[in-house]
N, C-alpha and C positions, 0 to 999 in steps of 0.2 A: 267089718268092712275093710278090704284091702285096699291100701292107694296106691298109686303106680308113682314114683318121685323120678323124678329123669336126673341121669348122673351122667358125669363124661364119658361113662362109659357105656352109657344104656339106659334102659328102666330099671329100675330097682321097686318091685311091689310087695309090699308089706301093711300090716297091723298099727306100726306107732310110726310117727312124725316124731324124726326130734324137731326141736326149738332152735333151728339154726340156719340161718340166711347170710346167699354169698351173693354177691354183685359180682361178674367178672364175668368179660366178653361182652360185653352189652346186654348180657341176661342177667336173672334174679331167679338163683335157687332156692328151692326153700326142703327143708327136710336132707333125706340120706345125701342127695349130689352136694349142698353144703356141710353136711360135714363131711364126707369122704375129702372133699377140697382142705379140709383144717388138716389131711395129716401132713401136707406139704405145702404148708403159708408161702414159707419163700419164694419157690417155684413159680405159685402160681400171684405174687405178688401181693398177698392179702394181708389186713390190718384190722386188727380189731379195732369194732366202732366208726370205723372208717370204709368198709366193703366187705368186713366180714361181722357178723351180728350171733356172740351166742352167748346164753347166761342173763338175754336182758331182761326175760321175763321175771329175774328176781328186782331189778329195778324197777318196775311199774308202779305208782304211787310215788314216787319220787321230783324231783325237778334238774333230775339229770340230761343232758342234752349231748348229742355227739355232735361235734360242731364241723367235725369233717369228714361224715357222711354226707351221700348227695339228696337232695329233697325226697320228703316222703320217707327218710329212713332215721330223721335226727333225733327220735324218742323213743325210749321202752315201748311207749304204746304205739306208735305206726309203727316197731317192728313185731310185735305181737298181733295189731291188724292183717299186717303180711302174712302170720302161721298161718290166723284165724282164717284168711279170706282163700288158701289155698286148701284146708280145707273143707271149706263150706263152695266151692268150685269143682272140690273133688268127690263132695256127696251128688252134688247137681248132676254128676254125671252118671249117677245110676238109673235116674229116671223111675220110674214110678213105683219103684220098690221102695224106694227112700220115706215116704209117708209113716212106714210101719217103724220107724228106729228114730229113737231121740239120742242128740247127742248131747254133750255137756259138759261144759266146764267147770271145774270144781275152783272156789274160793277163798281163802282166807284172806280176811283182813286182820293185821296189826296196827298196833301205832303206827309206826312210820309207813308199810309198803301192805302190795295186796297180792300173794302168794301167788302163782298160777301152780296146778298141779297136775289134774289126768285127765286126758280125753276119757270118756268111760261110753261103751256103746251097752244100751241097754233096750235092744230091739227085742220087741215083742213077739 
């Protein structure tokens, strides 16, 4: 399934999401337009933990908190809710073909955290 990610410069449609969310302009990217925004932090005035968000999915299980992010973005899990819910928004948009394809997140638990690892599409 391809997804369309909106970037400053366009759509950008592809295969994989990465794991990375930007705040900036009043909007919230998720996928390719946030990271394309990480090659030029300065520029575009970005901070990690604070309006740029990548790498948190290794923190999940944790009781780390960004304390100066704005609401809805202060923990590993509300920002892996964000990947999660862009796309399960972006399946919704195939409409009725979508019945035929499971998607899935894979898991490991350790000690301390709880891996995220691949979307895997295993349509039938």
């Amino acid at each position: 399934m391809e997804i369309d990610q909106p970037t400053r410069d366009g759509t950008y449609t592809g295969y994989l999401v990465p794991s990375v969310i930007a705040v900036h302009g009043g909007k919230v990217m998720v996928g390719e337009g946030a990271k394309r925004l990480c090659a030029d932090i300065a520029k575009y005035k970005l901070q990690q933990n604070r309006n740029l968000f990548c790498e948190c999915k290794n923190d999940i299980g944790t009781n780390i908190t960004y304390h100066k992010a704005p609401e809805g973005f202060r923990s590993p899990a509300e920002i892996g809710g964000k990947v999660l819910g862009f796309l399960y928004e972006s399946a919704r948009e195939f409409g009725p073909d979508l019945p035929n394809c499971r998607y899935t997140i894979l898991c490991w638990l350790t000690k301390v955290r709880i891996w995220t690892a691949t979307l895997l599409n295993s349509c039938d």
